[in-house]
C-alpha positions as CSV (number, residue, x, y, z in Angstrom):
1,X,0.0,0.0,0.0
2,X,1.6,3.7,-1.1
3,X,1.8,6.2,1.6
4,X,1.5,10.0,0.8
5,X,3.5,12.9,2.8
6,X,1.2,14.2,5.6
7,X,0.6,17.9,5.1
8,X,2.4,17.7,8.4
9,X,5.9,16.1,7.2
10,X,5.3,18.7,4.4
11,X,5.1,21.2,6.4
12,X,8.3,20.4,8.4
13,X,10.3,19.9,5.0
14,X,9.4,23.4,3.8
15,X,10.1,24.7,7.4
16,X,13.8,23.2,7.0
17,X,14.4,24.5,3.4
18,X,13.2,27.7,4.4
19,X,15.6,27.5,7.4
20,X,18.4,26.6,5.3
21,X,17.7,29.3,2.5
22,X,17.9,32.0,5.4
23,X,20.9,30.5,6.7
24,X,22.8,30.1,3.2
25,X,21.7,33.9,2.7
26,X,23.1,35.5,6.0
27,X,26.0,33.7,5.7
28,X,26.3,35.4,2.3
29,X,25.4,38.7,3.5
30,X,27.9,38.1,7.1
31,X,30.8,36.8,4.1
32,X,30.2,39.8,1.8
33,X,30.5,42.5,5.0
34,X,33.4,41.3,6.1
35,X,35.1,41.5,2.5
36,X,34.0,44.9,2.4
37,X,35.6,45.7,5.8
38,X,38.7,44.2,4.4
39,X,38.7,47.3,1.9
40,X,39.0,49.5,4.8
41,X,41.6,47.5,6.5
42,X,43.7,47.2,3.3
43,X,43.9,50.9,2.8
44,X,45.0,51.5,6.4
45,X,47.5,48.9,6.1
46,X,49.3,50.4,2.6
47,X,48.7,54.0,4.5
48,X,51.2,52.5,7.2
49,X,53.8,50.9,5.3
50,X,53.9,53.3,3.0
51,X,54.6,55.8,5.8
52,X,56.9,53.2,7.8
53,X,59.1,53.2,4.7
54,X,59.6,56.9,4.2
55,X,60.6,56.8,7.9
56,X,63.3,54.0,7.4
57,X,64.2,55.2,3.7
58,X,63.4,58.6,3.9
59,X,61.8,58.2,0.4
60,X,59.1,57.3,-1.4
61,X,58.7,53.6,-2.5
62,X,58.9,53.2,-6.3
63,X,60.2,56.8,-6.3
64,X,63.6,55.9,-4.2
65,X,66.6,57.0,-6.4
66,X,68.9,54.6,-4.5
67,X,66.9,51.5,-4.0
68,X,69.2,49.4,-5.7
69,X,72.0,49.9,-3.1
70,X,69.3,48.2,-0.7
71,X,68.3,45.4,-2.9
72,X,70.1,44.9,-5.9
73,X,69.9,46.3,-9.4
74,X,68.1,44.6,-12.2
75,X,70.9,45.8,-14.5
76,X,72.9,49.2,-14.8
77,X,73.0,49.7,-18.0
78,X,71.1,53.0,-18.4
79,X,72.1,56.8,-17.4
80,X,74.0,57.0,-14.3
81,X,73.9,53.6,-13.6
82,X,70.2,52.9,-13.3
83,X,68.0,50.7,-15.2
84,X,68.1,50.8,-19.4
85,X,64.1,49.7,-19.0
86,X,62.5,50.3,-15.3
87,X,59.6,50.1,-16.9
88,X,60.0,46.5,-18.2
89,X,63.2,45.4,-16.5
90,X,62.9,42.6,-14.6
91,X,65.7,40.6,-12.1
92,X,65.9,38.1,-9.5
93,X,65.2,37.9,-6.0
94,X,64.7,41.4,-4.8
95,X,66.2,43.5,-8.0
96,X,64.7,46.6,-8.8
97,X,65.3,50.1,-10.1
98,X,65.5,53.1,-9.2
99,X,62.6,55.8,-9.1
100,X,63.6,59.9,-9.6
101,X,63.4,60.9,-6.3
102,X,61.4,63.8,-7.1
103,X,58.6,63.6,-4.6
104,X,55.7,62.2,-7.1
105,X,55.0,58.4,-8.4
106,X,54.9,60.4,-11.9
107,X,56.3,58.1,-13.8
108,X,54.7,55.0,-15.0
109,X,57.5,52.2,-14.1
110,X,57.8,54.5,-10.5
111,X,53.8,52.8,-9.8
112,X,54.5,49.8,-10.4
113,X,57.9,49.6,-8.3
114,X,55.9,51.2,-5.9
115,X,55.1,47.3,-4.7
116,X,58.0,45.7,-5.3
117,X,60.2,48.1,-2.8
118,X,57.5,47.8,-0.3
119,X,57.7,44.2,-0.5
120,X,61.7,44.4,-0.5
121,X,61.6,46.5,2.9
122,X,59.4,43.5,4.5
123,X,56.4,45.9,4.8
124,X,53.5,44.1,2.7
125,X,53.2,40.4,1.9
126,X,53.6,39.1,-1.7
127,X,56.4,39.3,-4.1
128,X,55.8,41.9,-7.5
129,X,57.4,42.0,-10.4
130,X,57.9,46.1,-10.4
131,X,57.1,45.7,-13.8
132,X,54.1,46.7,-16.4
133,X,52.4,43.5,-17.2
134,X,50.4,44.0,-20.7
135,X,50.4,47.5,-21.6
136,X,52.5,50.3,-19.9
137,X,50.0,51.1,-17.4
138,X,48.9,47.7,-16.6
139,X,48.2,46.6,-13.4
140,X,47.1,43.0,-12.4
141,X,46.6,42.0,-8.9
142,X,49.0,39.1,-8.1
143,X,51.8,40.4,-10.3
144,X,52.5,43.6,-10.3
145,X,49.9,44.9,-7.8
146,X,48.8,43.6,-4.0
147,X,45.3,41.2,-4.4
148,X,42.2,42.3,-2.4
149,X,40.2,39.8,-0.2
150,X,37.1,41.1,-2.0
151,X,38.4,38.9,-5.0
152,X,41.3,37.4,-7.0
153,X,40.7,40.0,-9.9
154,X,40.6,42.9,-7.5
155,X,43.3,44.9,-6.4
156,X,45.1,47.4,-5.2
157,X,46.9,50.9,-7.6
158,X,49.0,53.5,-6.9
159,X,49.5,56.8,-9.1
160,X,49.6,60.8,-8.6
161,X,47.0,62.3,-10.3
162,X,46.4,65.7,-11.4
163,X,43.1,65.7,-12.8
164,X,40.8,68.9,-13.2
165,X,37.3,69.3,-13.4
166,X,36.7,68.3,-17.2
167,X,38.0,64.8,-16.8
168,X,35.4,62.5,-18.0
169,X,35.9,59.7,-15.7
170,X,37.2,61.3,-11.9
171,X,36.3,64.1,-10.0
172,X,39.1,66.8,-9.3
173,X,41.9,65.7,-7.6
174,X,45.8,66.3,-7.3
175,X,47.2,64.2,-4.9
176,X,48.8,60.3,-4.7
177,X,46.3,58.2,-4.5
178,X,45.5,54.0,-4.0
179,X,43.2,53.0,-6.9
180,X,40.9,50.5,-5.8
181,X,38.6,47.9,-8.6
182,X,39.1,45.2,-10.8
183,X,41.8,44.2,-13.0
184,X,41.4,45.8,-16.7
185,X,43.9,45.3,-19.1
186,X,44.6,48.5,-20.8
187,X,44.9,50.4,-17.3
188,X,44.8,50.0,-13.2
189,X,42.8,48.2,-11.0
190,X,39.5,50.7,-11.6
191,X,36.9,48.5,-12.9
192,X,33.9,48.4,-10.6
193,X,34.0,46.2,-8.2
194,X,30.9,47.6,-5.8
195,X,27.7,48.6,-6.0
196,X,26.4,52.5,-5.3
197,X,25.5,51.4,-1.3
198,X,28.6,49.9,-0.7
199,X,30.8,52.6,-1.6
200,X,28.6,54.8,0.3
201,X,29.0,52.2,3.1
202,X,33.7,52.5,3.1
203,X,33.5,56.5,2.4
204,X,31.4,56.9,5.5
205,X,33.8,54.7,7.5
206,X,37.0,56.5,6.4
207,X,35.5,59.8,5.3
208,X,32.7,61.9,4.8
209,X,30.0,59.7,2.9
210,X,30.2,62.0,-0.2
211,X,31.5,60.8,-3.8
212,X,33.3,64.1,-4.8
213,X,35.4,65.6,-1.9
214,X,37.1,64.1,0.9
215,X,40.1,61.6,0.7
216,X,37.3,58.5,-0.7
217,X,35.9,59.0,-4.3
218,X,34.4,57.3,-6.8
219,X,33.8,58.1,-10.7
220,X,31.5,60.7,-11.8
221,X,27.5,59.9,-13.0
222,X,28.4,60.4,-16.3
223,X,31.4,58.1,-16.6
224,X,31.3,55.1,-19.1
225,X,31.1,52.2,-17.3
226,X,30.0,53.5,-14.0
227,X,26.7,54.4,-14.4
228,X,24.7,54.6,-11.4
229,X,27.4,55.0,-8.8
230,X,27.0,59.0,-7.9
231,X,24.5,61.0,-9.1
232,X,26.0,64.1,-10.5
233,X,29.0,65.2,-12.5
234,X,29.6,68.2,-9.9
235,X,32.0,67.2,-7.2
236,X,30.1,69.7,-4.6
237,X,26.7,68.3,-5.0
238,X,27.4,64.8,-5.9
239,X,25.8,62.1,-3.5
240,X,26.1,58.3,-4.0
241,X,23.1,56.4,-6.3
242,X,21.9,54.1,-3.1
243,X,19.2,52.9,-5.6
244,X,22.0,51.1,-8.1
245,X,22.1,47.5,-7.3
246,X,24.8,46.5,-9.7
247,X,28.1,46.4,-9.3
248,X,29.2,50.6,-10.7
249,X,32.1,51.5,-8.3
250,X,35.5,51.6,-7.9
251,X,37.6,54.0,-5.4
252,X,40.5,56.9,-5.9
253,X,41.6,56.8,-2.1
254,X,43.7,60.0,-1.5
255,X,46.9,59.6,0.6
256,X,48.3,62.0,2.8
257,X,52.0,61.1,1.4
């Protein structure tokens, strides 16, 4: 004789799938906050080692115009000893180059040794290449660039920017600054990599909650690619688009160094 399922039994079954639904769900949501907290931490950790090495080098990393009396030189063939191709020179072990040493990651080898003499001095984990990677501004988390919790493709940038208020992507800014998104292969790390409430979420923690001023900004309304992420093009009155759900930012943090 076949037996049926009780509305009872039913009734427990569904209970249990709805239980484990919920569950799978706020573990996503507890696995997702903490990833975004990581961004935070991340930021405060290259702040510091970035200063810790000025202190001990009294330079700054990628623009040091004597690292290879530290750590070796990848090869001396160019003016005055330094690198014939910082840019694309690679060595061995801890060989590097040697920035300008005028003040400014200004030129585009000086961003990406930026890494591998903070990785040298012991301050950040990981080993870089302090090389480009496809293209002359390229930087790819795990090679040349520090990789973010929030995922294998995302990662952390470094440049000085002097960008005025017509730039189509940015808001003004002249400062160093720690770029923040995903891998793209024809420039940094500044591919969205969160959504509009997110963002909102890091600038509050570290700043003042606003995409255009402060030290935490994201791209403009109107830049391709971002849509969604701030609301205006005008850095005084921009405010973050909470309503966005997909994923439309990535950060320019400003340093103090």
């Amino acid at each position: 004789m076949r037996h049926g399922f009780s509305l009872v039994e039913l009734s427990i079954v569904l209970v249990i799938l709805g239980l484990l639904t919920g569950g799978i769900l706020t573990g996503q949501s507890l696995i997702r906050a903490a990833e975004l907290r990581s961004v935070v931490t991340e930021f405060q950790r290259y702040q510091t080692a970035t200063q810790t090495f000025r202190d001990k080098y009294f330079a700054l990393p990628g623009d040091m115009r004597n690292a290879t009396e530290f750590w070796g030189a990848v090869n001396t063939s160019g003016s005055n000893g330094n690198c014939s191709a910082p840019g694309t020179s690679m060595g061995t072990g801890t060989q590097t180059c040697n920035g300008n040493g005028d003040g400014k990651l200004n030129q585009a080898y000086e961003n990406h040794r930026f890494w591998q003499h903070l990785a040298n001095a012991g301050l950040i984990e990981g080993t870089y290449t302090g090389t480009q990677h496809l293209t002359t501004n390229d930087r790819t988390p795990g090679i040349n660039i520090p990789v973010s919790r929030l995922g294998s493709a995302t990662g952390w940038g470094v440049n000085h920017d002097t960008i005025d208020a017509t730039h189509s992507t940015w808001f003004p800014m002249i400062a160093h600054v720690f770029e923040f998104g995903k891998d793209r292969s024809d420039w940094g790390a500044t591919d969205p990599v969160v959504t509009s409430e997110e963002a909102w979420n890091i600038d509050t923690k570290l700043d003042d909650g606003l995409p255009g001023t402060g030290k935490v900004t994201v791209p403009k309304s109107s830049a391709a690619g971002y849509t969604g992420c701030s609301t205006t093009d005008s850095a005084s009155t921009a405010k973050y688009g909470l309503q966005s759900t997909g994923l439309t930012c990535a950060f320019k943090f400003l340093t103090p160094f």
